[in-house]
mmCIF file of the C-alpha atoms, coordinates in Angstrom:
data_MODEL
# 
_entry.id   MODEL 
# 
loop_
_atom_site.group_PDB 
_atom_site.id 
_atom_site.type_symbol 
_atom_site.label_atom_id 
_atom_site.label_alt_id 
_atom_site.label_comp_id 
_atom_site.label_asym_id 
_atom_site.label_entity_id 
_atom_site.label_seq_id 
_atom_site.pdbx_PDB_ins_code 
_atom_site.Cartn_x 
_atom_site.Cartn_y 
_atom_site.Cartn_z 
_atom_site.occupancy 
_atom_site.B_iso_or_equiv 
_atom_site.pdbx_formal_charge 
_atom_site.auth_seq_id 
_atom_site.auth_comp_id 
_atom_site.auth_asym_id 
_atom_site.auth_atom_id 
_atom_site.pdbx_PDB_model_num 
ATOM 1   C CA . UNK A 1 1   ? 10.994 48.893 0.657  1.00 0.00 ? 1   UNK A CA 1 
ATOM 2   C CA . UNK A 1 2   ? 11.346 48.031 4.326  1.00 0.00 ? 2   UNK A CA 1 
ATOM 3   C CA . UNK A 1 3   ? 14.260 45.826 5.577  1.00 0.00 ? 3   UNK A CA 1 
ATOM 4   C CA . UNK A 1 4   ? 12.409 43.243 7.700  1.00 0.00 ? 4   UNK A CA 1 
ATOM 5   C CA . UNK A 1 5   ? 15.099 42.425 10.832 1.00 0.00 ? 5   UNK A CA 1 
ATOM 6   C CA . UNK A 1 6   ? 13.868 40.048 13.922 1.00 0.00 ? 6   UNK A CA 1 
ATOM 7   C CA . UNK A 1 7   ? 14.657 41.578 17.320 1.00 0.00 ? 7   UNK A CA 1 
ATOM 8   C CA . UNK A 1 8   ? 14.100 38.399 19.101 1.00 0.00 ? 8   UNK A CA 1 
ATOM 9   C CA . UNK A 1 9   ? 17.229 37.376 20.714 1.00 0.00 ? 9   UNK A CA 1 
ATOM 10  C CA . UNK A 1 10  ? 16.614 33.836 20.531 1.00 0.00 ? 10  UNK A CA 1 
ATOM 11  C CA . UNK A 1 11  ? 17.545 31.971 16.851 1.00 0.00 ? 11  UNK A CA 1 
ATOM 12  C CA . UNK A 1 12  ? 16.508 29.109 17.485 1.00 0.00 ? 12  UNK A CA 1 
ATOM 13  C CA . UNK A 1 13  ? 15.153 26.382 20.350 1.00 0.00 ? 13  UNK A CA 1 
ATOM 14  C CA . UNK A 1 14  ? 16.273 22.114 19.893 1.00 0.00 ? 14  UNK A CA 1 
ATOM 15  C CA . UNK A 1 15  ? 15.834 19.726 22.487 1.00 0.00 ? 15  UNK A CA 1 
ATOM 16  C CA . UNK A 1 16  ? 18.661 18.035 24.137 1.00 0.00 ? 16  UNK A CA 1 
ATOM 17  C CA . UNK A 1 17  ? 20.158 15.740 27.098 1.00 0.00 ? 17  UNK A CA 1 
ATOM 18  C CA . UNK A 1 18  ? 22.737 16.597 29.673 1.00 0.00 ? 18  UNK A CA 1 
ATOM 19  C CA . UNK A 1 19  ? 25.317 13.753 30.834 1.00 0.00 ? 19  UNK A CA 1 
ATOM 20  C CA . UNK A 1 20  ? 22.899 12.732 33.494 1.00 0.00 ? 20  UNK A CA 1 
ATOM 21  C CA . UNK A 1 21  ? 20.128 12.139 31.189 1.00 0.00 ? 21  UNK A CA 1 
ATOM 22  C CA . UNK A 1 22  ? 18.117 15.332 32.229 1.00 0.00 ? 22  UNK A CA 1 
ATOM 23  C CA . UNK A 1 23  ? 16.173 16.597 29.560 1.00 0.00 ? 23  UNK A CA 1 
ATOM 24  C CA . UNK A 1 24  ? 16.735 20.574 28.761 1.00 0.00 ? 24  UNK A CA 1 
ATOM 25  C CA . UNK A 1 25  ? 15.568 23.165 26.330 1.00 0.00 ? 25  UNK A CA 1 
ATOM 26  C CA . UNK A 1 26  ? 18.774 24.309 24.424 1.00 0.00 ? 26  UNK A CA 1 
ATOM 27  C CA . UNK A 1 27  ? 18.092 27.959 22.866 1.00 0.00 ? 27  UNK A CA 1 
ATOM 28  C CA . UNK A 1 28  ? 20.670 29.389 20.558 1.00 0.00 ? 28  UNK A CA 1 
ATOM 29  C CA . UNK A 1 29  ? 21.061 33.176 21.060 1.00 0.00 ? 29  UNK A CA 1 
ATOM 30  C CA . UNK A 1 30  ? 22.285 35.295 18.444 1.00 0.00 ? 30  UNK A CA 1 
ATOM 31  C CA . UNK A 1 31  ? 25.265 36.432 20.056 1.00 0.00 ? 31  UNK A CA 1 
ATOM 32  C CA . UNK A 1 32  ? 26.469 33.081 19.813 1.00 0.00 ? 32  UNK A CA 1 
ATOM 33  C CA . UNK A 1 33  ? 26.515 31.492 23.320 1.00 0.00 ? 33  UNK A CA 1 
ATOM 34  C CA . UNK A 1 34  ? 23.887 28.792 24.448 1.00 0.00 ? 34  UNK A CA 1 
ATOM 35  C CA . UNK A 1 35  ? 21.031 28.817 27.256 1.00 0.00 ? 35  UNK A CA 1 
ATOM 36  C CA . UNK A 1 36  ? 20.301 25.656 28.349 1.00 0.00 ? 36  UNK A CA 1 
ATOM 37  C CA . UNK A 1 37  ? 16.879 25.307 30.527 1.00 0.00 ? 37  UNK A CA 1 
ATOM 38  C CA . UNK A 1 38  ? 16.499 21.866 32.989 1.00 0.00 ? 38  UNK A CA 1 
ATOM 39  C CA . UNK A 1 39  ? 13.552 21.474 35.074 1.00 0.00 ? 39  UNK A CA 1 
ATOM 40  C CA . UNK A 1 40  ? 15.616 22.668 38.123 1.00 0.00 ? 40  UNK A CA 1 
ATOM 41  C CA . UNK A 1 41  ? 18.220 24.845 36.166 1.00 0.00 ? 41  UNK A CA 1 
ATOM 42  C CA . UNK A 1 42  ? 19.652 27.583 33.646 1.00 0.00 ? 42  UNK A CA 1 
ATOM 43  C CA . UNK A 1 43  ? 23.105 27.342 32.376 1.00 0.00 ? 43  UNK A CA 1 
ATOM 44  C CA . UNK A 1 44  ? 25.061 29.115 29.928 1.00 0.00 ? 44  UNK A CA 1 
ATOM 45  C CA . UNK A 1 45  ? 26.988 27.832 27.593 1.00 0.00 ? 45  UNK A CA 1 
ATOM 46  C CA . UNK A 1 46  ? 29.644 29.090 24.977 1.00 0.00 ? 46  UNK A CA 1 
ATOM 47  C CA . UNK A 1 47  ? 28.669 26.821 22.175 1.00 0.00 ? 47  UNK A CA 1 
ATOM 48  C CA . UNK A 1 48  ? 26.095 24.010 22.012 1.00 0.00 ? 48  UNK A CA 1 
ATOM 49  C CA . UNK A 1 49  ? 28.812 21.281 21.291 1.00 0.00 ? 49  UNK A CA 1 
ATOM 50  C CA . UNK A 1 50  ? 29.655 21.453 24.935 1.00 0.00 ? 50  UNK A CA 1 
ATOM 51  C CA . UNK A 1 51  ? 25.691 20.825 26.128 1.00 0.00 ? 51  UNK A CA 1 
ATOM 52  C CA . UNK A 1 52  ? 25.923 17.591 27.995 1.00 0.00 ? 52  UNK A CA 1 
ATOM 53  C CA . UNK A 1 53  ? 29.578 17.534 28.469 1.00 0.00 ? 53  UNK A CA 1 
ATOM 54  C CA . UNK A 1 54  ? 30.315 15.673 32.040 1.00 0.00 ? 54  UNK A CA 1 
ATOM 55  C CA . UNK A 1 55  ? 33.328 17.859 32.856 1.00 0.00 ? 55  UNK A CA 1 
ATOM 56  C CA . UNK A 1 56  ? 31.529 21.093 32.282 1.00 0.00 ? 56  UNK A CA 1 
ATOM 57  C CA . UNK A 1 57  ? 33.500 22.182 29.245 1.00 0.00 ? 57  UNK A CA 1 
ATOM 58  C CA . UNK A 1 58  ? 32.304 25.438 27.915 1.00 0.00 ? 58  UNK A CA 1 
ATOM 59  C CA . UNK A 1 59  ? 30.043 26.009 30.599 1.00 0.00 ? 59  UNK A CA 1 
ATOM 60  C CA . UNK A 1 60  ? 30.060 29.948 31.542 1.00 0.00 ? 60  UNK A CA 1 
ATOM 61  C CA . UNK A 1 61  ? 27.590 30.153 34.230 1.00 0.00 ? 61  UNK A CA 1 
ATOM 62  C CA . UNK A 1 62  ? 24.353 28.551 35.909 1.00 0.00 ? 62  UNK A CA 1 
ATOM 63  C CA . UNK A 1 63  ? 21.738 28.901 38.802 1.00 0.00 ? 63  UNK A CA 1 
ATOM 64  C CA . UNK A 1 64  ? 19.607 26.311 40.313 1.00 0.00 ? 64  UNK A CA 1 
ATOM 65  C CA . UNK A 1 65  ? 15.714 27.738 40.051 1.00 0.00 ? 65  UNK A CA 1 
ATOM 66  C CA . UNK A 1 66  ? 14.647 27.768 43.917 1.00 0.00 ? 66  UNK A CA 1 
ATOM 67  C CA . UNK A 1 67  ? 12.616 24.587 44.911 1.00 0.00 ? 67  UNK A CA 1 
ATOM 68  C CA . UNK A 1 68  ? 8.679  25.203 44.216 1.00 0.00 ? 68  UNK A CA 1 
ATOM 69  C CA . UNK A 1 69  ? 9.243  26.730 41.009 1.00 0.00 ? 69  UNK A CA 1 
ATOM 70  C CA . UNK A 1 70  ? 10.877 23.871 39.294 1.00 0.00 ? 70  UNK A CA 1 
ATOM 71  C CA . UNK A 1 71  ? 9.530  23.543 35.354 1.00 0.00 ? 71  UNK A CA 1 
ATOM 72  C CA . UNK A 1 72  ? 7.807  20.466 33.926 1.00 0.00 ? 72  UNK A CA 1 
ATOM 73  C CA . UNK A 1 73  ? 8.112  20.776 30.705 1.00 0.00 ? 73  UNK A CA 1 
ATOM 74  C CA . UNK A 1 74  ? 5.785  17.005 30.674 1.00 0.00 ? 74  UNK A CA 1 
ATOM 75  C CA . UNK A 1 75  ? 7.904  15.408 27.418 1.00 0.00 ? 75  UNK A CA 1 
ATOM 76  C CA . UNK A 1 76  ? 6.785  19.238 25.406 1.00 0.00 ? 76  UNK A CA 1 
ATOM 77  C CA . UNK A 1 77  ? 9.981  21.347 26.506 1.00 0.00 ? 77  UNK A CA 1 
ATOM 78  C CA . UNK A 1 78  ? 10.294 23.901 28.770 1.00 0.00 ? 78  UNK A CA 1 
ATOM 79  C CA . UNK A 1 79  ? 10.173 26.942 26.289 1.00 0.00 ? 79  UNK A CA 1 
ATOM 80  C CA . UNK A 1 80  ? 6.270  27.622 25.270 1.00 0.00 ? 80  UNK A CA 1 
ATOM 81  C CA . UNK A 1 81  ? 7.140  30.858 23.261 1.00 0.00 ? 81  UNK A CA 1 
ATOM 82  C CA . UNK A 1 82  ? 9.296  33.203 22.685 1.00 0.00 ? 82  UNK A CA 1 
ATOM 83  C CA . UNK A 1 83  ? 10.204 37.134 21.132 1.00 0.00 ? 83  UNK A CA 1 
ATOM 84  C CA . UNK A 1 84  ? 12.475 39.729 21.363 1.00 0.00 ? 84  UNK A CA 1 
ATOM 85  C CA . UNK A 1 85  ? 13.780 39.175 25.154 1.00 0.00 ? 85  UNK A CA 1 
ATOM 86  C CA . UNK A 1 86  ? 10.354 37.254 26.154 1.00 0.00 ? 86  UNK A CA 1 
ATOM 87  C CA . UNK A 1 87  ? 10.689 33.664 27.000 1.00 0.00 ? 87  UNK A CA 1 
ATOM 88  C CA . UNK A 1 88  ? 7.367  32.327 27.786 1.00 0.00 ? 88  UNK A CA 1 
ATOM 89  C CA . UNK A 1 89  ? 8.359  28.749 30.162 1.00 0.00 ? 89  UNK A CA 1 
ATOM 90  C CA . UNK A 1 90  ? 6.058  26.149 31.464 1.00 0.00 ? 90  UNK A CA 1 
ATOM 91  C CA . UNK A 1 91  ? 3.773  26.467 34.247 1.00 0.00 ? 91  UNK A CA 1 
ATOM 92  C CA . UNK A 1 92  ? 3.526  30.312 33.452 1.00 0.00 ? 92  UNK A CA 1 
ATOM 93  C CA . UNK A 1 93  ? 7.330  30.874 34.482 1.00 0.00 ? 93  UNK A CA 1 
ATOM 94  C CA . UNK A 1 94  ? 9.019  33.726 32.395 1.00 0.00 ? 94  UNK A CA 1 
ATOM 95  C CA . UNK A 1 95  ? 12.719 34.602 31.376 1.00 0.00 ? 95  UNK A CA 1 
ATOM 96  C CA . UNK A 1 96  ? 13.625 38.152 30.482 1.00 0.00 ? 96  UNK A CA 1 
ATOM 97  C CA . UNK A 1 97  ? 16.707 38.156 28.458 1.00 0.00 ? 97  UNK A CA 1 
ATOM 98  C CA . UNK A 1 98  ? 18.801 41.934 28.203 1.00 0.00 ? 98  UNK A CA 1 
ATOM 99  C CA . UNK A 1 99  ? 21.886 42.680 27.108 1.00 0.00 ? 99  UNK A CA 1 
ATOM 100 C CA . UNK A 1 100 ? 23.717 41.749 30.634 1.00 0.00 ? 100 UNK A CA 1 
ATOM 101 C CA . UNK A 1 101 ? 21.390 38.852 32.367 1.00 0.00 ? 101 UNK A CA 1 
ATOM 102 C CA . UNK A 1 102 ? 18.960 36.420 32.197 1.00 0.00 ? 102 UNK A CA 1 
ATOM 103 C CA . UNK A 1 103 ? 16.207 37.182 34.868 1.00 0.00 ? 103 UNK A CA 1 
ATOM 104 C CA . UNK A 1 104 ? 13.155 34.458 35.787 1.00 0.00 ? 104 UNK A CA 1 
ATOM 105 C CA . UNK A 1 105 ? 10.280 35.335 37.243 1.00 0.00 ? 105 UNK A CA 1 
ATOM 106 C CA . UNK A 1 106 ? 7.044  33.356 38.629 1.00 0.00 ? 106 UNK A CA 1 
ATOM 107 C CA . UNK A 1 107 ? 4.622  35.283 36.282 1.00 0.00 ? 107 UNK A CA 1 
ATOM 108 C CA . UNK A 1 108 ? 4.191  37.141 33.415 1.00 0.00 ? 108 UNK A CA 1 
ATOM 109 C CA . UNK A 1 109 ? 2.284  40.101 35.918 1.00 0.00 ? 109 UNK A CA 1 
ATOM 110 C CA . UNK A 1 110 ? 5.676  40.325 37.691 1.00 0.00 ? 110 UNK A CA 1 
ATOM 111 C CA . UNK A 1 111 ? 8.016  39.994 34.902 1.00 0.00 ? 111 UNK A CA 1 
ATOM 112 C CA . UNK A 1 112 ? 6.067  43.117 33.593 1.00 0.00 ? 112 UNK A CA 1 
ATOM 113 C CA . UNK A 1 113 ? 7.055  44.878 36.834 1.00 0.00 ? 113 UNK A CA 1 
ATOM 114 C CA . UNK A 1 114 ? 9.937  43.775 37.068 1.00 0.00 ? 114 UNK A CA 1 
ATOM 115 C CA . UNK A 1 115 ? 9.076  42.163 41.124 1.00 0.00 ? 115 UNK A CA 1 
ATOM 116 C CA . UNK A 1 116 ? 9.362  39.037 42.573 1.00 0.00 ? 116 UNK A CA 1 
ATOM 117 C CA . UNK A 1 117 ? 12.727 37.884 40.413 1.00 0.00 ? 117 UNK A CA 1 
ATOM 118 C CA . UNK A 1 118 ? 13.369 34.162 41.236 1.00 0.00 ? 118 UNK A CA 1 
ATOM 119 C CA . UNK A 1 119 ? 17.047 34.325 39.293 1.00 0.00 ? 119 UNK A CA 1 
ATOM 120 C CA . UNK A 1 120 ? 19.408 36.096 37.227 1.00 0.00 ? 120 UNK A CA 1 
ATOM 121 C CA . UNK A 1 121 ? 22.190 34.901 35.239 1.00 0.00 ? 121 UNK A CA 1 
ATOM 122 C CA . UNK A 1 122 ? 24.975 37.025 33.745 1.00 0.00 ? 122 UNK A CA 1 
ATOM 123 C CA . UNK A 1 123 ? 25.422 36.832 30.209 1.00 0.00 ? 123 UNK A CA 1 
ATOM 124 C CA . UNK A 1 124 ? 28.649 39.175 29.750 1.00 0.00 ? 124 UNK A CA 1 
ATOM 125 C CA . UNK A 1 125 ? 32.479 38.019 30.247 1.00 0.00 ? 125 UNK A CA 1 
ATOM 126 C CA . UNK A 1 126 ? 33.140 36.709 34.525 1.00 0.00 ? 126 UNK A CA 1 
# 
């Protein structure tokens, strides 16, 4: 009998607001902390009770996504598909999640080469 176990890293994707209204993609990963994706954004998170928070409780990290390759995720979220480390965003954007960082890149071509990375952010301890 085979033991079925998921490698994707993310358990599970809700939509959500930050405390200026901005709509984000909230994904749960299973080492407990939060990615939150915003048009213009990624943050990290320690726990999704702290998502939208106006002081910024709980929030480890974040990087603005360089102007041109802002998301619209048009009302649909940002998050189009996702296994194992693969995030598939909108407008053909992809995230790469490893053990130590959250990488984005323009395509799926360069994601695969690992070329062209628009942003990383650190998901260990600062």
């Amino acid at each position: 009998m085979l033991i079925e176990n998921s490698s994707d890293l993310i358990r599970s994707v809700t939509q959500g607001q930050l405390a200026s209204g901005q709509v984000v993609d909230i994904a749960q990963l299973i080492n407990g902390q939060v990615l939150v994706i915003s048009q213009d954004a990624l943050a990290l998170y320690t726990d999704a009770k702290w998502v939208g928070d106006a002081l910024g409780n709980g929030l480890k990290a974040s990087v603005t996504i360089p102007e041109g390759y802002h998301l619209d995720g048009a009302g649909a979220g940002f998050i189009e598909e996702h296994r194992a480390g693969y995030v598939g965003l909108a407008q053909g954007r992809v995230l790469l999640i490893t053990l130590n960082d959250v990488q984005m890149f323009p395509s799926k071509e360069d994601a695969l080469r690992n070329q062209n990375e628009l942003v990383r952010l650190p998901l260990g301890d600062a």
